[in-house]
Structures are given as structure tokens and as C-alpha cells.
N, CA, C and O atoms as a GROMACS GRO file, in nm:
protein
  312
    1UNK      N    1  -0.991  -0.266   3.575
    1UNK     CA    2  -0.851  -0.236   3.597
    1UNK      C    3  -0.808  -0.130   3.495
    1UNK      O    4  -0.874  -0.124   3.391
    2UNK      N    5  -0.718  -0.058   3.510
    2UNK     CA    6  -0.626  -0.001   3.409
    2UNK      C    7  -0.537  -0.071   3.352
    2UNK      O    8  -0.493  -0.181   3.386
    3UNK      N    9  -0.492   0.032   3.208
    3UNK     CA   10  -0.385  -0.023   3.112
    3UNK      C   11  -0.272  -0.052   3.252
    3UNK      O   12  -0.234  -0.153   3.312
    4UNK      N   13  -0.246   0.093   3.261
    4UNK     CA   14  -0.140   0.055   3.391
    4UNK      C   15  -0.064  -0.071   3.486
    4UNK      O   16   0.050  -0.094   3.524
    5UNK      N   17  -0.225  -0.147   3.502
    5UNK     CA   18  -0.183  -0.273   3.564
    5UNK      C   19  -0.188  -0.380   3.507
    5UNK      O   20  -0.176  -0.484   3.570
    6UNK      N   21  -0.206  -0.376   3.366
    6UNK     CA   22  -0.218  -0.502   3.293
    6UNK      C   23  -0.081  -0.559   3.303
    6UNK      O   24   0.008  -0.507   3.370
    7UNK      N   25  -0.061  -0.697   3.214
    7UNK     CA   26   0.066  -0.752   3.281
    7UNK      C   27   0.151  -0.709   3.118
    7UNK      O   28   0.104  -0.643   3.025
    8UNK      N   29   0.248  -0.755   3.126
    8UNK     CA   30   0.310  -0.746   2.989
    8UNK      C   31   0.301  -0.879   2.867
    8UNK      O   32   0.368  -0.980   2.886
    9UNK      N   33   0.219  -0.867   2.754
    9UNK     CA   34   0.222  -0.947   2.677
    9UNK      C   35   0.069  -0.984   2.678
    9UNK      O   36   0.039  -1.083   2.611
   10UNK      N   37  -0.035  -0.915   2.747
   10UNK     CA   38  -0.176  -0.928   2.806
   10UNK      C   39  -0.237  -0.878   2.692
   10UNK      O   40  -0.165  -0.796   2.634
   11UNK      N   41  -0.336  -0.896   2.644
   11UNK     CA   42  -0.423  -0.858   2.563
   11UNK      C   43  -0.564  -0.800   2.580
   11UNK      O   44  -0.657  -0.879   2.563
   12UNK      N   45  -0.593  -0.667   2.613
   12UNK     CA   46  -0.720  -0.620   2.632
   12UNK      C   47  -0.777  -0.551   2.584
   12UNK      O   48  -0.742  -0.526   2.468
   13UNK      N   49  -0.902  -0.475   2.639
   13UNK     CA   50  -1.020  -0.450   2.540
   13UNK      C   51  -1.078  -0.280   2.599
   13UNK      O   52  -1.184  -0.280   2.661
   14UNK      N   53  -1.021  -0.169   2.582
   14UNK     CA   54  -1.096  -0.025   2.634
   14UNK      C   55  -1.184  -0.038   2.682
   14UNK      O   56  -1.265  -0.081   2.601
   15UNK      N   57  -1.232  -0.023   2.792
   15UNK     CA   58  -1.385  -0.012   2.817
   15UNK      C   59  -1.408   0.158   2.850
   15UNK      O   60  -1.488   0.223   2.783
   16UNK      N   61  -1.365   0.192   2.912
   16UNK     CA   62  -1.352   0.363   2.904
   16UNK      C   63  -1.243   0.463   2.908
   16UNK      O   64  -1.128   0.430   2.937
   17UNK      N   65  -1.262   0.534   2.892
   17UNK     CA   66  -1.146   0.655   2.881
   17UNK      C   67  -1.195   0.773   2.982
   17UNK      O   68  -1.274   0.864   2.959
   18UNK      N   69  -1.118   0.743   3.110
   18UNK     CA   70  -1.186   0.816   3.274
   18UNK      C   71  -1.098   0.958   3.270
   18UNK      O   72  -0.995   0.970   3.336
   19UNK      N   73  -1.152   1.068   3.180
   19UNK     CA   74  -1.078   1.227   3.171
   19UNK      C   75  -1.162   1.271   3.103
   19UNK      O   76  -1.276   1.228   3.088
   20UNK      N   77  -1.100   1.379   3.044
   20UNK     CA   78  -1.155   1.513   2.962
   20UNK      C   79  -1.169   1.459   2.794
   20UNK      O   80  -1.124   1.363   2.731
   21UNK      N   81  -1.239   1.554   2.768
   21UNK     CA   82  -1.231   1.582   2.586
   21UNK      C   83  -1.092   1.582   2.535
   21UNK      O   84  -1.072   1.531   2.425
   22UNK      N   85  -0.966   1.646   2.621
   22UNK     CA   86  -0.875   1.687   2.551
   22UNK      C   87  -0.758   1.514   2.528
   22UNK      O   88  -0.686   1.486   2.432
   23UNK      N   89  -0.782   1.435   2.654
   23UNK     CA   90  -0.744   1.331   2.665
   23UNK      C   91  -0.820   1.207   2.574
   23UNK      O   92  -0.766   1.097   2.559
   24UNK      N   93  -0.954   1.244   2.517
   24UNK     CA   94  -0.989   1.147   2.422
   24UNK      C   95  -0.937   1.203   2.319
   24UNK      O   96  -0.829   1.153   2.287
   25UNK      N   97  -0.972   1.286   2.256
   25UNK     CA   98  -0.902   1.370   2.152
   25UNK      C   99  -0.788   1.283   2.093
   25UNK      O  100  -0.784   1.237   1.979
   26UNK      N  101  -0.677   1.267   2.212
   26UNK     CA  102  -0.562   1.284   2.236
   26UNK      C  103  -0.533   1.116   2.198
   26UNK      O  104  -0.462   1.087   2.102
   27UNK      N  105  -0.592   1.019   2.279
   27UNK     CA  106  -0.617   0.910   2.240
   27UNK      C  107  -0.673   0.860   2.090
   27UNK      O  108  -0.625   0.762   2.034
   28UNK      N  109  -0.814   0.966   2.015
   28UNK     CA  110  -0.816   0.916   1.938
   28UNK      C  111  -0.730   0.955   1.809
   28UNK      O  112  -0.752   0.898   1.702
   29UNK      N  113  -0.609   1.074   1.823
   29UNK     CA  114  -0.538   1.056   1.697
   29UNK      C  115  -0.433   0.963   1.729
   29UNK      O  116  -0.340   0.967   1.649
   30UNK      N  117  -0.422   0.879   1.826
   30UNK     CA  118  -0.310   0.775   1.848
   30UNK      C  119  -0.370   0.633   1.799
   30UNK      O  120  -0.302   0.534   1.771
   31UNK      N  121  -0.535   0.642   1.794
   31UNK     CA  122  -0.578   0.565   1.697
   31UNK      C  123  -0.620   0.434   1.808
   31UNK      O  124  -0.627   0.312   1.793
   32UNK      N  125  -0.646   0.538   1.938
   32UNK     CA  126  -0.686   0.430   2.051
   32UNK      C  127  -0.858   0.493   2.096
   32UNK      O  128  -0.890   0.601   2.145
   33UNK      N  129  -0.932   0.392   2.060
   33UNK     CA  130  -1.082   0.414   2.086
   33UNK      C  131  -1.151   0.271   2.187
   33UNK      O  132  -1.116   0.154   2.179
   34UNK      N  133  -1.242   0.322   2.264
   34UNK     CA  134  -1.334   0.258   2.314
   34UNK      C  135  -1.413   0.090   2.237
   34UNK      O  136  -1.492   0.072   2.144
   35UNK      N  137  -1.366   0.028   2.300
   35UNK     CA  138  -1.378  -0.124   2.229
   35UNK      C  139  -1.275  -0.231   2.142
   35UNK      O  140  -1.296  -0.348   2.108
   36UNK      N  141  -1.139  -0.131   2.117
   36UNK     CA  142  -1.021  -0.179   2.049
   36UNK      C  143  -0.968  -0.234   2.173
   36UNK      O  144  -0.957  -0.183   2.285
   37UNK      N  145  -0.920  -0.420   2.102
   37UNK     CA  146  -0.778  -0.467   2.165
   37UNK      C  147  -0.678  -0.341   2.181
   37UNK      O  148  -0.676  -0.224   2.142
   38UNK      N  149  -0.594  -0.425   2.259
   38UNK     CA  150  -0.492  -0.363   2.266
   38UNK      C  151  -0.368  -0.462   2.330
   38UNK      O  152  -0.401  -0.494   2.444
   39UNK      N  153  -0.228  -0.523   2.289
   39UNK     CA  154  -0.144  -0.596   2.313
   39UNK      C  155  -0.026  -0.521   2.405
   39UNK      O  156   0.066  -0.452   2.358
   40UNK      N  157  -0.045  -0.543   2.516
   40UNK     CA  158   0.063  -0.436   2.607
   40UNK      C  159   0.202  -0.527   2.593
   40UNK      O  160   0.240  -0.608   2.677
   41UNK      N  161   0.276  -0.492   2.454
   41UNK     CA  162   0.416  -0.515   2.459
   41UNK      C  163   0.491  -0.473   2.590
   41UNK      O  164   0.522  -0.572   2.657
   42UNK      N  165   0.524  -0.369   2.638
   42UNK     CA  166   0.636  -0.364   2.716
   42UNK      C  167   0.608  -0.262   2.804
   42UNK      O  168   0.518  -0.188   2.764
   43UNK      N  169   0.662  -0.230   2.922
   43UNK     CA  170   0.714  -0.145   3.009
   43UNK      C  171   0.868  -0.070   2.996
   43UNK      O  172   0.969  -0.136   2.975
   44UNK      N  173   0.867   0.063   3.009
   44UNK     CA  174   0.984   0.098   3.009
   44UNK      C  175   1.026   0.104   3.163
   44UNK      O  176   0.938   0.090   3.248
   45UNK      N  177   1.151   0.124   3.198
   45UNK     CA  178   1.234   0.122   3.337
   45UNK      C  179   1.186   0.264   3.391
   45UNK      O  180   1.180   0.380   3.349
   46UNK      N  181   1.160   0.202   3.488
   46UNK     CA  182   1.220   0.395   3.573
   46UNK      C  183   1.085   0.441   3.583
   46UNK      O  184   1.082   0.561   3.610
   47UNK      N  185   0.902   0.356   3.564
   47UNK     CA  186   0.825   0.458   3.590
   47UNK      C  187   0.806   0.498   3.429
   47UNK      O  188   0.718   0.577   3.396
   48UNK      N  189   0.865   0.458   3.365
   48UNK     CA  190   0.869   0.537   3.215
   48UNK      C  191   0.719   0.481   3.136
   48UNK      O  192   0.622   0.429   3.191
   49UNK      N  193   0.740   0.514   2.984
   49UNK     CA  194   0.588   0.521   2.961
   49UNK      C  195   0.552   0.345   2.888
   49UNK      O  196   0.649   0.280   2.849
   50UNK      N  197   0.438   0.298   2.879
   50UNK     CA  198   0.411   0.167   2.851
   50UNK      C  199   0.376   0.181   2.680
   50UNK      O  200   0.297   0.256   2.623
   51UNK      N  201   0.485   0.058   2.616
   51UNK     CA  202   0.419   0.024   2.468
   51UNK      C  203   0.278  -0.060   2.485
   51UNK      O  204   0.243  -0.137   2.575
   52UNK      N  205   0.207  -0.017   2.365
   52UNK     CA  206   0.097  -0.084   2.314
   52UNK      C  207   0.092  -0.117   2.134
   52UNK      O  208   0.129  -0.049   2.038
   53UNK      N  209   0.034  -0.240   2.144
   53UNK     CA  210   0.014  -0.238   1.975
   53UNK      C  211  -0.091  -0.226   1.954
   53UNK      O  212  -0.131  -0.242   2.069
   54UNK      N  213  -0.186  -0.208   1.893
   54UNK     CA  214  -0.306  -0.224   1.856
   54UNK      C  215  -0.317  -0.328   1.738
   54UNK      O  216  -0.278  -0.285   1.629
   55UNK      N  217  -0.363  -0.461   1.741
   55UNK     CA  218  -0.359  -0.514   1.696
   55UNK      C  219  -0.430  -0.522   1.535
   55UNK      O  220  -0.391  -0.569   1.428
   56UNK      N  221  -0.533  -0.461   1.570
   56UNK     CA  222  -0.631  -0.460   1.394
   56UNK      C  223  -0.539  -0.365   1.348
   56UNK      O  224  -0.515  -0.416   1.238
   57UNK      N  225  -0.439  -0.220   1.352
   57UNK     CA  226  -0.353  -0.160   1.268
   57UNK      C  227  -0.266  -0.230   1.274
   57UNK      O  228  -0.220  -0.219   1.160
   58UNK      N  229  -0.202  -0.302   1.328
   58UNK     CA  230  -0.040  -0.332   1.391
   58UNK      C  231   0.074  -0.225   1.406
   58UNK      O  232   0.195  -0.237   1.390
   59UNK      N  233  -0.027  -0.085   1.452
   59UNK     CA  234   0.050   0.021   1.523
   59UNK      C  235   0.063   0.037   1.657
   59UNK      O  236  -0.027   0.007   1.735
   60UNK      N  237   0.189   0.092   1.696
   60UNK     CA  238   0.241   0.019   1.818
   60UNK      C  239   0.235   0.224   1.915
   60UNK      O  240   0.277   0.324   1.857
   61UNK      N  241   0.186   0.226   2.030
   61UNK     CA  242   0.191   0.356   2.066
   61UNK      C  243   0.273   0.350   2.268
   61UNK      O  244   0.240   0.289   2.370
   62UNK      N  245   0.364   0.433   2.241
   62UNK     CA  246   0.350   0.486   2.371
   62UNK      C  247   0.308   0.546   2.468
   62UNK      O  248   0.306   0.667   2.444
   63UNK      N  249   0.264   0.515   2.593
   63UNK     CA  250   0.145   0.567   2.668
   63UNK      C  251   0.245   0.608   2.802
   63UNK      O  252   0.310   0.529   2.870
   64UNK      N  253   0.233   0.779   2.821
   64UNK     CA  254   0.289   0.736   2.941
   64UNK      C  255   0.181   0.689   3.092
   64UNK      O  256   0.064   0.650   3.091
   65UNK      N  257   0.275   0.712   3.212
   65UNK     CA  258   0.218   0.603   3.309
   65UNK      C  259   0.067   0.684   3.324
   65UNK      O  260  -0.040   0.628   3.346
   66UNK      N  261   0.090   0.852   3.303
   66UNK     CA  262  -0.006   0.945   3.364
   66UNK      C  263  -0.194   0.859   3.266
   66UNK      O  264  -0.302   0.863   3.324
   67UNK      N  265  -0.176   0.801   3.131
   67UNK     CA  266  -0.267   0.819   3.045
   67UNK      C  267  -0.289   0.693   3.076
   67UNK      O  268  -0.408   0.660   3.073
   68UNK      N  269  -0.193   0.593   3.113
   68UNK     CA  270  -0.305   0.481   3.110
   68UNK      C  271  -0.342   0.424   3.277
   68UNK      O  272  -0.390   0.314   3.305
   69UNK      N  273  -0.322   0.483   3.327
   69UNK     CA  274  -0.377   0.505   3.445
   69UNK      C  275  -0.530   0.544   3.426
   69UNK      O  276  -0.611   0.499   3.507
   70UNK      N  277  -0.572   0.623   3.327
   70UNK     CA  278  -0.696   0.686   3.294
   70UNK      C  279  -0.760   0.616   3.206
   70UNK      O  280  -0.865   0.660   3.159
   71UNK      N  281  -0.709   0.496   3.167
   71UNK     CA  282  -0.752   0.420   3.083
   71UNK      C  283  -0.804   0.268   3.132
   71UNK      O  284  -0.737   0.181   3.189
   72UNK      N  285  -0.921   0.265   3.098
   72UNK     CA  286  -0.986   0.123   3.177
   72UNK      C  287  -0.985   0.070   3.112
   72UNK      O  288  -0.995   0.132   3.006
   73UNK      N  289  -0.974  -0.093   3.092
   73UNK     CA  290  -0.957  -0.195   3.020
   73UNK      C  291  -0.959  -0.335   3.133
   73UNK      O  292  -0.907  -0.343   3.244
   74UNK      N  293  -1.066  -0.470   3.029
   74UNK     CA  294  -1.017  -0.576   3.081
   74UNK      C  295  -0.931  -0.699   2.939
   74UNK      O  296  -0.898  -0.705   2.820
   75UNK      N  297  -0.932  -0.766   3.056
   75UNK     CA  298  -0.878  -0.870   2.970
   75UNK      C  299  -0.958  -0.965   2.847
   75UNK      O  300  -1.068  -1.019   2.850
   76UNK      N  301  -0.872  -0.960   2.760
   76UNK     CA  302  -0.946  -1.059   2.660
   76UNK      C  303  -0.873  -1.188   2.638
   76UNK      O  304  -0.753  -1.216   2.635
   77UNK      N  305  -0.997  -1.265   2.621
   77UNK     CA  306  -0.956  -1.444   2.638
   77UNK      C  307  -0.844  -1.470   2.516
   77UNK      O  308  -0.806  -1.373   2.450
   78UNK      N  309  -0.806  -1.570   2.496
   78UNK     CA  310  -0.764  -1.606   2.374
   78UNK      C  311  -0.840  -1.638   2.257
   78UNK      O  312  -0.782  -1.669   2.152
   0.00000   0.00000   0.00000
């Protein structure tokens, strides 16, 4: 699945990053890499872009809908 469809408050795990060089790049100065949790706090209204925290920093990033659409991830247990 994608970030995209995760639910809100879900906790998952990168498995790939489906684009270009310029979109990992792009991901990794947001400090989002291949194998990191990730805690999908919230949705914004309107189509708008999705919070994430990353839990091992406890930095929190906005993704819009276009990037995590491109972003594969499953779920992690408790």
C-alpha cells in the first residue's frame, strides 16, 4: 500500500520509494529513508498534504498527497 492510504494514527514501515533520484534526495533531507517507522498523525482537508512523525527523531514532516502516493509502506504491529 501507500503512505496515502494508510489510516490516521497507523504506524508503518518504508518499503520503497517508487520515483526518481530527485524524489529520494528529496525524501532523504526530510529525514525519511527506506526501513524507518513512520506515525501518520493527520490528514489535512481539501486533498491537502499528510503529517508524519518519524518516530526514532520525533520529527514530524509534511507530505503532500503527490509524494506519498510514491511512497510504499506496510503496517507495523504493535
Amino acid at each position: 500500500m501507500t503512505l496515502e492510504q494508510a489510516s490516521k494514527g497507523s504506524r508503518v514501515r518504508v518499503l520503497k520509494r517508487a520515483s526518481g533520484h530527485r524524489f529520494a534526495s528529496s525524501l532523504d533531507g526530510m529525514g525519511i529513508h527506506v526501513g524507518d517507522e513512520l506515525l501518520v498523525v493527520g490528514y489535512a482537508p481539501f486533498h491537502g498534504p499528510i503529517l508524519v512523525e518519524i518516530p526514532s527523531s520525533g520529527v514530524r514532516v509534511a507530505l503532500g498527497r503527490g509524494m506519498a502516493e510514491k511512497l510504499h509502506v506496510e503496517p507495523v504491529e504493535a
